[in-house]
C-alpha positions as CSV (number, residue, x, y, z in Angstrom):
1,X,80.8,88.1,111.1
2,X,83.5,89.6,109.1
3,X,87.3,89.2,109.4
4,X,89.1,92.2,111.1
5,X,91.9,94.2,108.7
6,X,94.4,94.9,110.0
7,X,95.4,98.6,110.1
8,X,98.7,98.4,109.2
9,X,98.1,95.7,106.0
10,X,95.7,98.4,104.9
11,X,98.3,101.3,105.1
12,X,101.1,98.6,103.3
13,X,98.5,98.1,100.5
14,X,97.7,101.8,100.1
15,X,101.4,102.3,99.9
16,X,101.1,99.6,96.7
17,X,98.2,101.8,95.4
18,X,96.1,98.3,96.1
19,X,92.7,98.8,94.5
20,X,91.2,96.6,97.0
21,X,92.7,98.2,100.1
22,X,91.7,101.7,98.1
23,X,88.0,100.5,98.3
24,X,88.1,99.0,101.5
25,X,89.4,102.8,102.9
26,X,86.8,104.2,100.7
27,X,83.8,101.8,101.8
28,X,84.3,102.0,105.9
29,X,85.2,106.1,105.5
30,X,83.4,107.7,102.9
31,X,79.9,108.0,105.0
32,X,81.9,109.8,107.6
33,X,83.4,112.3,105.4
34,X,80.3,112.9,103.9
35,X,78.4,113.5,106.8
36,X,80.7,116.2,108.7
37,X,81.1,118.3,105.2
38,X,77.5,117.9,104.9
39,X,76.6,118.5,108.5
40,X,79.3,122.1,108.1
41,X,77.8,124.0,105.2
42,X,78.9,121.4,102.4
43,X,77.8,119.6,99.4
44,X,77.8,115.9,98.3
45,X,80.6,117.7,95.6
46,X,82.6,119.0,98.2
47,X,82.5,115.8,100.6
48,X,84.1,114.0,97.5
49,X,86.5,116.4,96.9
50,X,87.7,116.4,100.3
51,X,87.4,113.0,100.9
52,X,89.9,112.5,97.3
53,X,92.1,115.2,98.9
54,X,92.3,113.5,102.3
55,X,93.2,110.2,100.1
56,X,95.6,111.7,98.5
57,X,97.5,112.7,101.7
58,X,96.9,109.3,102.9
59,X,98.7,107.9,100.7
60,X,101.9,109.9,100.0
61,X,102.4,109.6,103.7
62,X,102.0,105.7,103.2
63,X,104.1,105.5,100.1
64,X,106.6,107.2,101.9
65,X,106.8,105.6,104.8
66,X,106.4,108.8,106.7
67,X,102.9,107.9,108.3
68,X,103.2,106.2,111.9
69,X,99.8,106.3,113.3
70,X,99.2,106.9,117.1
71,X,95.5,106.3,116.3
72,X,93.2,104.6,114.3
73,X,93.6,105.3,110.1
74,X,89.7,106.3,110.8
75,X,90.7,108.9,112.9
76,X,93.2,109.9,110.8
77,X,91.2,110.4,107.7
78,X,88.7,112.4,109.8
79,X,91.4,114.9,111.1
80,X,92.7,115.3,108.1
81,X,89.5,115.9,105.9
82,X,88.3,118.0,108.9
83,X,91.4,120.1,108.6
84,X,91.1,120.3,104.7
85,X,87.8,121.2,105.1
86,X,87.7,124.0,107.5
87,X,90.7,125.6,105.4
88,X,88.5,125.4,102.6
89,X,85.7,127.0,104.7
90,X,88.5,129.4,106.0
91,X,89.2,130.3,102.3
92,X,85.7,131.1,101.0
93,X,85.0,133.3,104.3
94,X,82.0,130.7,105.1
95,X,83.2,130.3,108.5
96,X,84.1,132.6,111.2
97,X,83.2,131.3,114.3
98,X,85.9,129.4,116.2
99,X,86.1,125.4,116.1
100,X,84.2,123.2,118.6
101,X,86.2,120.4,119.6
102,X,89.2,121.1,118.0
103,X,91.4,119.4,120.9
104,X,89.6,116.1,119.9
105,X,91.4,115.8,116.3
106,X,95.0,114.4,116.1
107,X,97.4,117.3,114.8
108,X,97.8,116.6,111.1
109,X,99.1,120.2,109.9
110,X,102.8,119.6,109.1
111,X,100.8,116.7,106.8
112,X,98.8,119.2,105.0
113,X,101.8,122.1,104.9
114,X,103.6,119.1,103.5
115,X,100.5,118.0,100.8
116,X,100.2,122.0,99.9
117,X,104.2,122.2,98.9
118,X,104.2,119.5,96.5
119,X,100.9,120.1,94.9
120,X,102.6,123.8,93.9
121,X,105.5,121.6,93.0
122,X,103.7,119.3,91.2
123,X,101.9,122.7,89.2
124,X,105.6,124.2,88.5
125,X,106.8,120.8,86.7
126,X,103.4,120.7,84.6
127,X,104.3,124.3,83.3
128,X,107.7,123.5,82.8
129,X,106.4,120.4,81.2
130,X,104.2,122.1,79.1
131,X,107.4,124.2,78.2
132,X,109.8,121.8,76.9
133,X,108.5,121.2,73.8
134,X,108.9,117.9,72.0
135,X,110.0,115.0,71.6
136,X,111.6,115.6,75.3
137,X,108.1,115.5,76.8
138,X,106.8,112.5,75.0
139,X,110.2,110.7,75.5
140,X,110.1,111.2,79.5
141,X,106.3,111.0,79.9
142,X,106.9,107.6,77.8
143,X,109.6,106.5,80.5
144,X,108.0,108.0,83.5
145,X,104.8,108.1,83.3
146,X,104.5,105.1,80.9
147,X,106.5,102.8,82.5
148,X,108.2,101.6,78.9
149,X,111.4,100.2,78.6
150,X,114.5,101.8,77.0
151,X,114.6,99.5,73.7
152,X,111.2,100.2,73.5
153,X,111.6,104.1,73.7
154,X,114.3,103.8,71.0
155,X,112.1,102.0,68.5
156,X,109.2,104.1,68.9
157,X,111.5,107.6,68.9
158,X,113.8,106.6,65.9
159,X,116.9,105.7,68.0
160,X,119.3,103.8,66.9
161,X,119.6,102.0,70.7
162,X,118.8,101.7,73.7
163,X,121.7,103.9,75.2
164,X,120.9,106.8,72.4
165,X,117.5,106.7,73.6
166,X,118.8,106.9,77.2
167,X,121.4,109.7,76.7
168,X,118.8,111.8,74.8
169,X,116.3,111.2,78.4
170,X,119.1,112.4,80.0
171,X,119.5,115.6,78.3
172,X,115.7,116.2,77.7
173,X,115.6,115.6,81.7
174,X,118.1,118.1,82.6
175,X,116.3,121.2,80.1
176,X,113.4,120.1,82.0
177,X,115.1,121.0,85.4
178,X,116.3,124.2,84.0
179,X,113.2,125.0,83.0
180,X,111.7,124.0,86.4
181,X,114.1,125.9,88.7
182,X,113.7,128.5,86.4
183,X,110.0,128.8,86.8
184,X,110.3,127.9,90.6
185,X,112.1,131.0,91.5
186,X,109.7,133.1,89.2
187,X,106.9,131.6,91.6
188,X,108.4,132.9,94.6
């Protein structure tokens, strides 16, 4: 007999990015996924796909603290991923007739509006990223992305400190807002 996991220690360790809890979601949720984007004119590709999408939304809302669950986290990932899915569908004009059972999922599309916004987001900063030229994007991927320490920013850049290093972040991170607020309004 295995030990029931709690739902809510799950949601706290996909909030840490826990690989275990990652698996655990994975392991009891996958087979599901699979079978309803198989089951609704899908591939083994696209079950993954959604499946990784559907994680994805999982987890912002768990890392934010946004996600208070009226339902199983099962249910949850099957509403969403249903919902992800039958957009998809929607989008590649594979599927015309109206939903069966659509009462039966939990409303998740705030979620997904939400998920949509700051993946274009997410695509504006990586052009205005790509923009900025260097050493500004190796200095705040290093800091960001990288996790590394100031001192060790200003040995590897050439700086003669720590707070040179941290004033030159500073100015590299506000061209790189320029040059994202500047492409944000192109987008719209």
């Amino acid at each position: 007999m295995k030990p029931e996991i709690n739902e809510s220690d799950l949601l706290e360790g996909l909030a840490r990015n826990d690989r275990n809890t990652v698996e655990t979601l994975y392991k009891q949720n996958y087979n599901m996924v699979q079978a309803y984007i198989l089951n609704n004119n899908g591939t083994t590709d696209d079950a993954r796909d959604i499946f990784q999408e559907t994680m994805i939304v999982l987890y912002e809302k768990a890392k934010g603290g946004e996600l208070e669950l009226n339902c199983q986290i099962k249910t949850y990932i099957y509403s969403v991923s249903r919902r992800i899915w039958l957009k998809k569908l929607q989008q590649l004009q594979r599927f015309g007739a109206p939903v069966e059972n659509m009462e039966d999922t939990v409303p998740v599309e705030e979620d997904l509006e939400d998920h949509d916004r700051k993946n274009e987001a997410f695509g504006v900063m990586e052009k205005a990223l790509g923009h900025l030229g260097e050493p500004c994007k190796s200095l705040l991927e290093a800091y960001y992305i990288h996790k590394k320490p100031m001192n060790e920013i200003a040995e590897s850049f050439g700086y003669t400190n720590a707070d040179n290093a941290k004033n030159q972040k500073y100015k590299c991170l506000m061209r790189l807002k320029k040059l994202f607020f500047a492409q944000y309004k192109k987008e719209d």
